[in-house]
C-alpha atoms as a printed R data frame, in Angstrom:
    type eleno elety resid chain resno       x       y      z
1   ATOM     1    CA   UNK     A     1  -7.310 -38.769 64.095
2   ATOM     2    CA   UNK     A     2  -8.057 -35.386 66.008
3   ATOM     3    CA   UNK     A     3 -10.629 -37.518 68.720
4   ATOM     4    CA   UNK     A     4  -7.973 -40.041 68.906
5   ATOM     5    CA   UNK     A     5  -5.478 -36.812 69.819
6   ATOM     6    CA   UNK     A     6  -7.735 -35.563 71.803
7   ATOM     7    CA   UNK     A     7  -8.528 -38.909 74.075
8   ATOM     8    CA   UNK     A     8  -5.345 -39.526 74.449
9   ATOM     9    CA   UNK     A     9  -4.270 -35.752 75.807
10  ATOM    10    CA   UNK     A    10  -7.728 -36.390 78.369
11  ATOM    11    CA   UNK     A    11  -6.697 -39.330 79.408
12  ATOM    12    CA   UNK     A    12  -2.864 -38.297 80.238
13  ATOM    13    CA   UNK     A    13  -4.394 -35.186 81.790
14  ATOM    14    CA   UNK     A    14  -6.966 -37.174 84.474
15  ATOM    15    CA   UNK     A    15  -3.962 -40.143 84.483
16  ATOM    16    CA   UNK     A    16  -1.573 -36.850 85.702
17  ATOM    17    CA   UNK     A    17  -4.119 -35.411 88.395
18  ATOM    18    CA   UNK     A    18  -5.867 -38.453 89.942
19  ATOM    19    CA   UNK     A    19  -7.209 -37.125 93.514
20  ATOM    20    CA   UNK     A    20  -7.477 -33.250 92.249
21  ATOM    21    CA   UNK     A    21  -9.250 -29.787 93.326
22  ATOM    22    CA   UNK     A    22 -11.804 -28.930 90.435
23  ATOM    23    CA   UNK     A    23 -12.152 -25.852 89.053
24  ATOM    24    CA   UNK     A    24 -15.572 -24.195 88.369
25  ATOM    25    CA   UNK     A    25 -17.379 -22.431 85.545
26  ATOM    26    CA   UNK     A    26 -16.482 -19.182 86.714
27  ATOM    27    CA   UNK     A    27 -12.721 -20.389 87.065
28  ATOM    28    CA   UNK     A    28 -12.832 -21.529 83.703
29  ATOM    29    CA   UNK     A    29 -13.717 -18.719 82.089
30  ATOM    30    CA   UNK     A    30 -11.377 -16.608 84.233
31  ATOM    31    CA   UNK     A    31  -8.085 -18.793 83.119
32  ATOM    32    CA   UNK     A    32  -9.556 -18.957 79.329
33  ATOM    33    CA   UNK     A    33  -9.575 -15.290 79.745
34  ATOM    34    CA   UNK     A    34  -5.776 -14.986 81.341
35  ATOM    35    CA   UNK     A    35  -4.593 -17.437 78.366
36  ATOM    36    CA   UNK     A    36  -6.309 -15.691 75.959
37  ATOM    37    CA   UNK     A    37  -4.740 -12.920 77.027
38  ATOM    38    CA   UNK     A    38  -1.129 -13.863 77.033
39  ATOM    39    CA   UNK     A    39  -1.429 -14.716 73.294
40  ATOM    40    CA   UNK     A    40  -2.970 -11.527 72.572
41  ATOM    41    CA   UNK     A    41  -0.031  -9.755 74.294
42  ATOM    42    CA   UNK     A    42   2.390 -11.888 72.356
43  ATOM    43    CA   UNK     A    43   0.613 -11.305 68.877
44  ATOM    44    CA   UNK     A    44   1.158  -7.560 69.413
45  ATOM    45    CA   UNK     A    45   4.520  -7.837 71.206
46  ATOM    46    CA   UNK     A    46   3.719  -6.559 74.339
47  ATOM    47    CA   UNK     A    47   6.372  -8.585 76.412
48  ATOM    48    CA   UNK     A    48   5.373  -6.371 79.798
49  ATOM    49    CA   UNK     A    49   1.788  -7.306 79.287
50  ATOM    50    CA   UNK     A    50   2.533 -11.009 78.417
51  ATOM    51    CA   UNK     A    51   5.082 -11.714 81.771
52  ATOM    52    CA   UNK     A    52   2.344 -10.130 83.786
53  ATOM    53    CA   UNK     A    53   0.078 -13.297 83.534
54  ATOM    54    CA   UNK     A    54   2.684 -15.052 84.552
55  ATOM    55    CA   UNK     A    55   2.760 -16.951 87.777
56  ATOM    56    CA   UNK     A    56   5.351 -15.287 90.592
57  ATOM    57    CA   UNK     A    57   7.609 -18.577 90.153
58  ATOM    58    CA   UNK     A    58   7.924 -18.433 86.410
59  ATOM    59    CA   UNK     A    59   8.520 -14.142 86.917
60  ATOM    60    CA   UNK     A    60  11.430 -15.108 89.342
61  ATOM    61    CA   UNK     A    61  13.035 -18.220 86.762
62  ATOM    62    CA   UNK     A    62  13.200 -15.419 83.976
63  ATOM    63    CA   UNK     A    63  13.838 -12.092 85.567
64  ATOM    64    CA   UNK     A    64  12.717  -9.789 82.986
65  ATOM    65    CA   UNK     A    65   9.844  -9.564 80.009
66  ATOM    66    CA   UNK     A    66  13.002  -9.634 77.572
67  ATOM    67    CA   UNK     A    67  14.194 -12.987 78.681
68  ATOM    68    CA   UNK     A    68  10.378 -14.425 78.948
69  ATOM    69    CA   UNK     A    69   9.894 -13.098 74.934
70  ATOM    70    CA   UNK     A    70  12.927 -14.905 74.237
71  ATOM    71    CA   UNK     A    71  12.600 -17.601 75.696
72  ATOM    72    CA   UNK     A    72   9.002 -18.085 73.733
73  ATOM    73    CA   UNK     A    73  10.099 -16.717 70.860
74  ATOM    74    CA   UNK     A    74  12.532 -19.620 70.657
75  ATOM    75    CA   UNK     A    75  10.725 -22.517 72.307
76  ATOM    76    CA   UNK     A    76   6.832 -21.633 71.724
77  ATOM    77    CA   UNK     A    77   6.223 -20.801 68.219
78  ATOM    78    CA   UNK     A    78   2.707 -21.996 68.493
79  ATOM    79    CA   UNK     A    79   1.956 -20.251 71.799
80  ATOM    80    CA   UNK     A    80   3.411 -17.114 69.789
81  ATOM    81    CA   UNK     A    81   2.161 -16.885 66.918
82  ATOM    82    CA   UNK     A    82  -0.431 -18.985 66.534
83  ATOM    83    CA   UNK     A    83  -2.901 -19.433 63.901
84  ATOM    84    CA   UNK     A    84  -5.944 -21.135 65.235
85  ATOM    85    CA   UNK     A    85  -6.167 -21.583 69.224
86  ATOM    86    CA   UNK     A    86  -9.325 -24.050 70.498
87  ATOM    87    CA   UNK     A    87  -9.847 -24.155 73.920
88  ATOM    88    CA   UNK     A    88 -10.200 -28.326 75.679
89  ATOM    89    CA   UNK     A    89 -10.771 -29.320 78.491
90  ATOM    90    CA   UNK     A    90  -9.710 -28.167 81.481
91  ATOM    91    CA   UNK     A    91  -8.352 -30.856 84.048
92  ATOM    92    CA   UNK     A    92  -7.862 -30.643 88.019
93  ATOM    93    CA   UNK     A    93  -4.432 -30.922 89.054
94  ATOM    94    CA   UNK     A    94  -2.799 -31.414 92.200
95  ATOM    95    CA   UNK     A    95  -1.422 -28.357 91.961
96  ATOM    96    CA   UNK     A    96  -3.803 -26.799 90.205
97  ATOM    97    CA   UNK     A    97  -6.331 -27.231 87.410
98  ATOM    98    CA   UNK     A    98  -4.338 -27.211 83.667
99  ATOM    99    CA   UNK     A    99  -6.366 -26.147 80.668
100 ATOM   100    CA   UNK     A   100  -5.638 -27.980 77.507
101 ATOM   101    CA   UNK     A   101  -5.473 -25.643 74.159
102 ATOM   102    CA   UNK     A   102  -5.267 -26.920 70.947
103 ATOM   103    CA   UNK     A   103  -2.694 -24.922 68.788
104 ATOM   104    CA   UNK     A   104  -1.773 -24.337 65.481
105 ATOM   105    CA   UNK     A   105   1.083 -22.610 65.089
106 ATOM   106    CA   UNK     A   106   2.510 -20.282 61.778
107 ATOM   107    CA   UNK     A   107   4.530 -23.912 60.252
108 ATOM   108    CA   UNK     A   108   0.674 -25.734 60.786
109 ATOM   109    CA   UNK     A   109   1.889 -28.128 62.939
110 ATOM   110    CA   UNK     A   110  -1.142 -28.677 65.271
111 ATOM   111    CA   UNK     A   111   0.109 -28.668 68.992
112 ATOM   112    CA   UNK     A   112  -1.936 -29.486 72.882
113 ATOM   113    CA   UNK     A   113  -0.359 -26.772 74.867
114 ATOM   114    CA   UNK     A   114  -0.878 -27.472 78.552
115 ATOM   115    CA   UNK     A   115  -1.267 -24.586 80.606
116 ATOM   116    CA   UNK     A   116  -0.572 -25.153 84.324
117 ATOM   117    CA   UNK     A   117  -2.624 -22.682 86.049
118 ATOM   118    CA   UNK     A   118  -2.438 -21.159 89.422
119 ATOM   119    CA   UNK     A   119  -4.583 -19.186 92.034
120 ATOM   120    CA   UNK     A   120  -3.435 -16.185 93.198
121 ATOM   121    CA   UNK     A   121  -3.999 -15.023 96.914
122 ATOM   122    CA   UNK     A   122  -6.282 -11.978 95.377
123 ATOM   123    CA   UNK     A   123  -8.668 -14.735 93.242
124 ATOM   124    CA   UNK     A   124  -7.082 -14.549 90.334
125 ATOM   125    CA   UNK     A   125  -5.450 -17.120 87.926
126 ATOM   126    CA   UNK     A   126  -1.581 -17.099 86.688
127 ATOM   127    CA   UNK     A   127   0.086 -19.468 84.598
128 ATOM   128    CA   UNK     A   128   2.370 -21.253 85.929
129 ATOM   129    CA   UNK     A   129   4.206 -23.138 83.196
130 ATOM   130    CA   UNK     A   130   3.205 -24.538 79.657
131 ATOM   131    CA   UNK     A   131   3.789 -27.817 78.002
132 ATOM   132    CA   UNK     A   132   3.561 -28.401 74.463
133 ATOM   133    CA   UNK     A   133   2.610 -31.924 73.081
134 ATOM   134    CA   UNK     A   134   2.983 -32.546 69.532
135 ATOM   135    CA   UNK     A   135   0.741 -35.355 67.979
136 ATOM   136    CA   UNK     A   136   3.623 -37.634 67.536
137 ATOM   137    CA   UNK     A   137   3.789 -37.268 71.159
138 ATOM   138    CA   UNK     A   138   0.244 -37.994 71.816
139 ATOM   139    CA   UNK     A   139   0.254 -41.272 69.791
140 ATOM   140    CA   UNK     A   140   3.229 -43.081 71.650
């Protein structure tokens, strides 16, 4: 069941970003390392720390670390709190590459989070929105 997950959230990742830049290694490890990051921030609380990876669009949409908590505090469980976090593939975009993460988060529901990622003047990587896909999603 998990490869069949797993195919399926591939193949609606290269079906969404046909035609894409590529990210390399050393980008890869870079936006493993921002994502990484954010959860880290959120496990400890640390709402200033956690809006700073934050792409400048998402910064301007919520306004203030306080609203960003909430607002994953209340839609995000598994980005929040998670219990297990596994690192997929990561997918070129039109926009910008997206790294799949698989979550599990503190009910054990097992969640793809896609992280839309994007480049910052300076070289470094932001996020730039999150979608989470269930598996009931997945299998439809």
């Amino acid at each position: 069941m998990r490869k069949t997950i797993l195919a399926l959230a591939a193949v609606l990742l290269m079906t969404a970003s046909a035609g894409a830049q590529s990210a390399g290694d050393t980008d890869r490890a870079a936006i493993v390392s921002v994502i990484e990051a954010q959860i880290e921030a959120f496990r400890l609380d640390d709402g200033e720390r956690a809006f700073s990876f934050a792409s400048p669009a998402i910064r301007r949409m919520f306004g203030t670390p306080g609203r960003f908590m909430a607002m994953v505090r209340s839609g995000y469980q598994a980005v929040y709190r998670p219990r297990d976090v596994a690192f997929l593939d990561l997918v070129p975009g039109d926009r910008g590459p997206t790294q799949a993460v698989q979550l599990v988060g503190p009910d054990g529901r097992v969640v793809i989070g896609l992280y839309f990622m994007q480049a910052q003047p300076d070289g470094t990587w932001k996020i730039n929105g999150v979608q989470l896909l269930d598996q009931g999603d997945l299998a439809t």
